[in-house]
C-alpha positions in Angstrom: -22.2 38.4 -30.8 -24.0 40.2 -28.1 -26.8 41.7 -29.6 -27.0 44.9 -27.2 -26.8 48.5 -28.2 -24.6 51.5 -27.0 -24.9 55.0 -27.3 -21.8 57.3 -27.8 -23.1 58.4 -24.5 -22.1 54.8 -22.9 -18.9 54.1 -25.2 -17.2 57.5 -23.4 -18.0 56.5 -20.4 -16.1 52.7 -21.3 -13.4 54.8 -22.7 -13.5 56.9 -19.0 -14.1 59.7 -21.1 -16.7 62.7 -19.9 -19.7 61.2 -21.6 -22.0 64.4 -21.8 -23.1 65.5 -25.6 -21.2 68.9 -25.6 -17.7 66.6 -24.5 -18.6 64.2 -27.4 -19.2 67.1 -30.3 -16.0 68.9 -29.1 -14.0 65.8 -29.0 -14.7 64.9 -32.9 -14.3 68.4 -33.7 -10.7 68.6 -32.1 -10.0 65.1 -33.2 -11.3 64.9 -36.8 -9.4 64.4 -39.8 -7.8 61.2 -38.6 -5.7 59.8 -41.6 -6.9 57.1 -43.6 -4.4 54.8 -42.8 -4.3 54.8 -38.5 -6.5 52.9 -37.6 -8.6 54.4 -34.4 -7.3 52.2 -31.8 -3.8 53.6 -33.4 -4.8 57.1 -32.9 -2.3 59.1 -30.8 -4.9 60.8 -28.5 -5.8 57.3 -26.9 -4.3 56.3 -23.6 -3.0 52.7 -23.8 -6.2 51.2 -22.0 -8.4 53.0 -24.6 -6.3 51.8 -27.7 -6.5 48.2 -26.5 -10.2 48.7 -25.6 -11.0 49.9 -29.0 -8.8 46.8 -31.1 -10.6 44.1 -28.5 -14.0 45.6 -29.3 -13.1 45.9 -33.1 -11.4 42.2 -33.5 -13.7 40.3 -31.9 -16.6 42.3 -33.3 -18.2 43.0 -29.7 -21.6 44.7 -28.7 -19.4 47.7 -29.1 -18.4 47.4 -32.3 -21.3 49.2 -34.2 -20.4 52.2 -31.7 -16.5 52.2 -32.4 -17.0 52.0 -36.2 -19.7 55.1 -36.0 -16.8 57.1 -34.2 -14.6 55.7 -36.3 -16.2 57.5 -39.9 -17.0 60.9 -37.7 -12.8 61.0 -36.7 -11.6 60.0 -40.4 
């Protein structure tokens, strides 16, 4: 595994998501409460590039992993 670090900052910006800190608080706020059982790359607000992103970074535990499971415990 690639030892390298993101910041949310970055992992928006993979996700072709604004990637400024205001865009990042106000999309947890709007997008929290996820239920327990979806997974985030199951999430409905995803666009089918981002889902599969998210599940390749996930399942083959990538240098983004750390970043996805951070968003994922702020969204659930």
């Amino acid at each position: 595994m690639d030892q390298s670090t993101h910041s949310y900052s970055e992992l928006f910006q993979q996700l072709g998501l604004p990637s400024d800190r205001a865009y990042i608080e106000q999309f947890i706020i709007e997008h929290r409460g996820l239920p327990q059982d979806v997974k985030i790359s199951e999430a409905a607000f995803w666009t089918d590039g981002q889902r599969e992103f998210l599940k390749k970074a996930l399942l083959e535990d990538a240098d983004w992993a750390p970043m996805v499971d951070q968003l994922n415990v702020e969204l659930h």
